[in-house]
Backbone as CSV, one residue per row, in Angstrom:
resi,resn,N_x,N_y,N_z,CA_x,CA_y,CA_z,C_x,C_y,C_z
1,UNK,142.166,-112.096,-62.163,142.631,-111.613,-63.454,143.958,-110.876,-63.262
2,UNK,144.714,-111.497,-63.126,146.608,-111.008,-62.860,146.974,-110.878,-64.448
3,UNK,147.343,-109.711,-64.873,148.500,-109.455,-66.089,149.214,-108.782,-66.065
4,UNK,149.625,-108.278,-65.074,151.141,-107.782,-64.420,152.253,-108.438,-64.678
5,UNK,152.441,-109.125,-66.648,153.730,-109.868,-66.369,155.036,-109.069,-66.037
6,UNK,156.226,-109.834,-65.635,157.479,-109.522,-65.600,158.055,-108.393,-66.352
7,UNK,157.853,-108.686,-67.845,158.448,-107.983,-68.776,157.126,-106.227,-68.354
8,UNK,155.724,-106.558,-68.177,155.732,-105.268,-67.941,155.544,-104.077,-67.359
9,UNK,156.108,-105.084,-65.719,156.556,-104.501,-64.424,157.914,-103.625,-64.575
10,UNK,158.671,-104.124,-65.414,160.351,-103.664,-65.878,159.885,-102.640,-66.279
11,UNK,158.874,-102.512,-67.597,158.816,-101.294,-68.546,158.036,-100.476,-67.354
12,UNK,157.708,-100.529,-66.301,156.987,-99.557,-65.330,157.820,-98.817,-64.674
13,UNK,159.053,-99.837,-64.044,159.532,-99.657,-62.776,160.800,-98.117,-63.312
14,UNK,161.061,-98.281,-64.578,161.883,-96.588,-65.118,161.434,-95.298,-65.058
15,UNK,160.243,-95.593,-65.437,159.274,-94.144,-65.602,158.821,-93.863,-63.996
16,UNK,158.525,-94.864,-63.428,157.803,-94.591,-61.851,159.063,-93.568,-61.139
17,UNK,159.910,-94.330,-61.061,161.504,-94.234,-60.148,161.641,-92.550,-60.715
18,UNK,162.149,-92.001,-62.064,161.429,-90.818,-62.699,160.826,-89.873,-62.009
19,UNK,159.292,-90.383,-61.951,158.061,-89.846,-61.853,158.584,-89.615,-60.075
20,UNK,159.330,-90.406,-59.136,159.207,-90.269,-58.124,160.153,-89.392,-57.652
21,UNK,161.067,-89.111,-58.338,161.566,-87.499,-58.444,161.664,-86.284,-58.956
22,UNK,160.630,-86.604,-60.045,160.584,-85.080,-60.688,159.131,-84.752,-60.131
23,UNK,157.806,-85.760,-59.809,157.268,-84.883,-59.595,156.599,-84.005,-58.113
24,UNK,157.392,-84.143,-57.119,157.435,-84.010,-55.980,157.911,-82.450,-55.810
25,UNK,158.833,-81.947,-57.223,158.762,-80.436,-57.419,158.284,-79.699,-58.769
26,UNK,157.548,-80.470,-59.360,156.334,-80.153,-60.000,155.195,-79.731,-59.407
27,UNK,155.094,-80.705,-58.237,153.620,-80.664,-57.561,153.987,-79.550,-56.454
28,UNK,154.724,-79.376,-55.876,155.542,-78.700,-55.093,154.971,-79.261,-53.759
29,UNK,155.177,-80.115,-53.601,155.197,-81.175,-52.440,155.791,-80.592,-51.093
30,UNK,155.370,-81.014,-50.219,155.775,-80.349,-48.478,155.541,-79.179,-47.654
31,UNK,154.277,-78.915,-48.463,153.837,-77.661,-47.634,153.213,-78.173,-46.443
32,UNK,152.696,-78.873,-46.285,152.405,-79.691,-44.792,153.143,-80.035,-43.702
33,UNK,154.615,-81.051,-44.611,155.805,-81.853,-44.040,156.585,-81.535,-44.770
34,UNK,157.755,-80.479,-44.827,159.180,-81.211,-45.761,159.607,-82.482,-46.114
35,UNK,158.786,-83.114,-45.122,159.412,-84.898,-45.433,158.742,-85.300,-46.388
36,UNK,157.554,-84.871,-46.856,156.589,-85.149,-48.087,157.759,-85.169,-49.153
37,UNK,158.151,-84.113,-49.348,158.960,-83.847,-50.494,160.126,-84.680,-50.661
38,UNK,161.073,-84.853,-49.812,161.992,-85.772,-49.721,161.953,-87.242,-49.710
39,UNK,160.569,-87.702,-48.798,160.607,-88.976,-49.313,160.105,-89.936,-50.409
40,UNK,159.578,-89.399,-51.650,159.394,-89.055,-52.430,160.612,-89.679,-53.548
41,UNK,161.540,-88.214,-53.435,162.710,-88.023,-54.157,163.702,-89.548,-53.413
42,UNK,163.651,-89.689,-52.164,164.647,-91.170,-51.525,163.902,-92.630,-52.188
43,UNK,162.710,-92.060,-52.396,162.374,-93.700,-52.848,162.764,-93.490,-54.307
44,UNK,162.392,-92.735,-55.117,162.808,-92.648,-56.423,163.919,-93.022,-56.890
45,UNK,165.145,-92.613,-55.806,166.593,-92.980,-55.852,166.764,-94.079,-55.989
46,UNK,166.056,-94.766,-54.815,165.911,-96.199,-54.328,165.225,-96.817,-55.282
47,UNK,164.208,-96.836,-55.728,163.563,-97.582,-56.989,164.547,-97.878,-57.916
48,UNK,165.172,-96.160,-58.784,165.926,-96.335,-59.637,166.996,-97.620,-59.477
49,UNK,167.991,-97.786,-58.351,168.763,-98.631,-57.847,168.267,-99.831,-57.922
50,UNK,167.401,-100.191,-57.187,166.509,-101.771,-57.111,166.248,-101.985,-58.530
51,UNK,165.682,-101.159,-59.323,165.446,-101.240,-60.706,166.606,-102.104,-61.819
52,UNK,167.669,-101.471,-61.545,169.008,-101.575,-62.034,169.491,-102.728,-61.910
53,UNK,168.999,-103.136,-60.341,170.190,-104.675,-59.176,168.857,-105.390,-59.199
54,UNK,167.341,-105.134,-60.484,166.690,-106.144,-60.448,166.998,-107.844,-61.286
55,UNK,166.831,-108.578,-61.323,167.462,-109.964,-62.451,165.553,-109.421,-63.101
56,UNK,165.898,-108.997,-64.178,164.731,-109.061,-65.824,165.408,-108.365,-66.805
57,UNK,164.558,-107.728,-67.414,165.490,-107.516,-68.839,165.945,-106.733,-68.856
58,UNK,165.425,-105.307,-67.900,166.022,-104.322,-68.365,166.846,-104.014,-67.057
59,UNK,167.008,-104.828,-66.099,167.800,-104.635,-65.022,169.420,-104.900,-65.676
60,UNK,170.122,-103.996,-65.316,171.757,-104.470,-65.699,172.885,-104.600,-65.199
61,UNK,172.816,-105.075,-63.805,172.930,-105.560,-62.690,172.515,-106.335,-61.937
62,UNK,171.902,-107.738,-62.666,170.956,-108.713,-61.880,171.104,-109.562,-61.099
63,UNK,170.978,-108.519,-59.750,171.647,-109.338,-58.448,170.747,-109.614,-57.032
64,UNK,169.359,-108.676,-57.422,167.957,-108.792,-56.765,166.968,-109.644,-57.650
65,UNK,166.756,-110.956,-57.001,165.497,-111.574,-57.454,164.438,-110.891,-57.434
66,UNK,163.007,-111.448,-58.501,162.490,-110.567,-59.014,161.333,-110.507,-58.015
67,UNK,161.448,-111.516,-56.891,160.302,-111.577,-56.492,160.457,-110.463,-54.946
68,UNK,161.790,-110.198,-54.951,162.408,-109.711,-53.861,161.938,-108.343,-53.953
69,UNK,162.317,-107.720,-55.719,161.669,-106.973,-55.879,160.224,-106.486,-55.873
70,UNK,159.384,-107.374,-55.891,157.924,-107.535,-55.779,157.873,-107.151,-53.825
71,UNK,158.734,-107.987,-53.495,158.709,-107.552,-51.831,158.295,-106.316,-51.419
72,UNK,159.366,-105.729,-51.691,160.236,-104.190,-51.471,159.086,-103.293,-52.363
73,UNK,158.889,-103.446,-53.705,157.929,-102.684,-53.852,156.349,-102.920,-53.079
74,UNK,156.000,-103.633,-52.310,155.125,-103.717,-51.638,155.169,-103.208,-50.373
75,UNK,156.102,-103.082,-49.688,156.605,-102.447,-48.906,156.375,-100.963,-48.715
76,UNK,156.868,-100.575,-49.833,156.707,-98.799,-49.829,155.599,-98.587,-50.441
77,UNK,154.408,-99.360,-50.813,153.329,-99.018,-51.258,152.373,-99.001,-49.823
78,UNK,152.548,-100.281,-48.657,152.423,-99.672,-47.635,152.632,-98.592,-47.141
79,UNK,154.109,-98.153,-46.973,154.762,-97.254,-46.289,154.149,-95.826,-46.849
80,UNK,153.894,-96.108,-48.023,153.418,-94.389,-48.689,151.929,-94.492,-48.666
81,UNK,150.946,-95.369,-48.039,149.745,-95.771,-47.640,149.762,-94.812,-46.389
82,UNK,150.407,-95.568,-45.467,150.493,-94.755,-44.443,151.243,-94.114,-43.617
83,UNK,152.003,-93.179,-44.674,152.915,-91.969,-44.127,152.004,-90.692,-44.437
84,UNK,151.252,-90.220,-45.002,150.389,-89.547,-44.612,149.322,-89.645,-42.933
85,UNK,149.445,-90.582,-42.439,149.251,-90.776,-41.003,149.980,-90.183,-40.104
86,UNK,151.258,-91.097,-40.122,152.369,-90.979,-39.769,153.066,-89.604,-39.562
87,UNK,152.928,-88.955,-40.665,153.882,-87.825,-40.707,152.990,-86.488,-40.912
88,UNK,151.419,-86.912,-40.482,150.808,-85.459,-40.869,150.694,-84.928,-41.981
89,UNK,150.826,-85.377,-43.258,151.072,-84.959,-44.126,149.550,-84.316,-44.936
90,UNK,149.099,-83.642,-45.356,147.864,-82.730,-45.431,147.471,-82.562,-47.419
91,UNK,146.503,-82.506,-47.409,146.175,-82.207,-48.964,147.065,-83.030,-49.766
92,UNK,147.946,-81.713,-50.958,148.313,-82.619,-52.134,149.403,-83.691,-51.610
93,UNK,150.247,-83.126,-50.199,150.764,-84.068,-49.773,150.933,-85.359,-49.589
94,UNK,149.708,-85.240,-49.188,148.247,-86.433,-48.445,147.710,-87.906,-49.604
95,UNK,147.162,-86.503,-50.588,146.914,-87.064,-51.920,147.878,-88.002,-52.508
96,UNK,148.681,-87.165,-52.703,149.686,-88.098,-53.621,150.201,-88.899,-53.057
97,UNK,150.917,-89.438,-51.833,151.133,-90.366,-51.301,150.220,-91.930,-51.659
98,UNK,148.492,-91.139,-51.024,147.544,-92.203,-50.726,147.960,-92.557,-52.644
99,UNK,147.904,-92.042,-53.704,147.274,-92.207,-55.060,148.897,-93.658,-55.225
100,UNK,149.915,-93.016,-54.837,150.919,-93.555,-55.825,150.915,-95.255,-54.907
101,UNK,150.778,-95.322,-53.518,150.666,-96.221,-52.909,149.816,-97.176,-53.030
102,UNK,148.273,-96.660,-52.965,147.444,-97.600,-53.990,147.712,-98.195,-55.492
103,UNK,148.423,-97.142,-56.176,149.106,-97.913,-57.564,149.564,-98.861,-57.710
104,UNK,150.548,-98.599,-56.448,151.613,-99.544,-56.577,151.362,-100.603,-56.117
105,UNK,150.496,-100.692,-55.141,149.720,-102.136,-54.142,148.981,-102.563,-55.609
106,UNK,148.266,-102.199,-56.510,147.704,-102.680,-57.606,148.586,-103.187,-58.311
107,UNK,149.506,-102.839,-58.626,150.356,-103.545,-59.535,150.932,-104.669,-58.895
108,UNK,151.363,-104.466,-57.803,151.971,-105.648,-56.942,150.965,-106.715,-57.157
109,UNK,149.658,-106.749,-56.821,149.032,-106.877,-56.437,148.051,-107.971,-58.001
110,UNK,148.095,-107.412,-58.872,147.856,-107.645,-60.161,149.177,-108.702,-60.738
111,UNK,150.169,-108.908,-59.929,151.642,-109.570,-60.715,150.699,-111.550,-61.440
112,UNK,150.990,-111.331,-62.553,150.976,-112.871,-62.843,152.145,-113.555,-62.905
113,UNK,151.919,-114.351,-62.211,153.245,-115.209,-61.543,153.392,-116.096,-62.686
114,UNK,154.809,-116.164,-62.701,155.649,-116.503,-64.091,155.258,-118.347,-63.769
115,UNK,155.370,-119.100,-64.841,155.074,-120.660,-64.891,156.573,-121.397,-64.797
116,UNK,156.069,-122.515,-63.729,157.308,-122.788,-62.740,157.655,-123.802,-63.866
117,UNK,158.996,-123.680,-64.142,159.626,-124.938,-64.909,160.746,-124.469,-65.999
């Protein structure tokens, strides 16, 4: 059961990118690792960007295929899987990493692939 279309992976990928820098000092992130906090705020940057240089609708710069993007966001849904390993990262640190990484592997993960033709 995939309904992750295109159009509303786009309407996700603004608010996430957002969400991946404001709330890292909301939550007040890095009492474990400083790197909690920062990497966080670098992917957010990075989302925002990929977001932008994605080819869909609301990208306005469409110079990353969409599936490339599907890549890359799978990627850091790993990577924020297990950088709480990696980097020691403890409690809400810990938490939020594991929560946003599983999200994002769901959504990836959920994509209905567009009909070839």
């Amino acid at each position: 059961m995939k309904f992750v279309t295109k159009r509303i992976h786009a309407f996700l990928d603004y608010p996430v990118a957002i969400a991946l820098i404001a709330l890292p000092f909301i939550l007040t992130l890095g009492e474990s690792n400083p790197l909690a906090l920062w990497l966080s705020i670098c992917t957010g940057i990075a989302a925002l960007v990929l977001t932008i240089l994605t080819d869909h609708h609301l990208g306005v710069v469409p110079v990353i295929s969409y599936k490339m993007h599907l890549v890359v966001d799978f990627l850091v849904a790993v990577i924020f899987i297990l950088a709480p390993f990696i980097f020691s990262f403890k409690g809400i640190d810990a938490y939020y990493y594991w929560v946003n990484g599983f999200a994002v592997l769901s959504v990836v993960s959920l994509h209905k692939p567009e009909p070839v033709g």
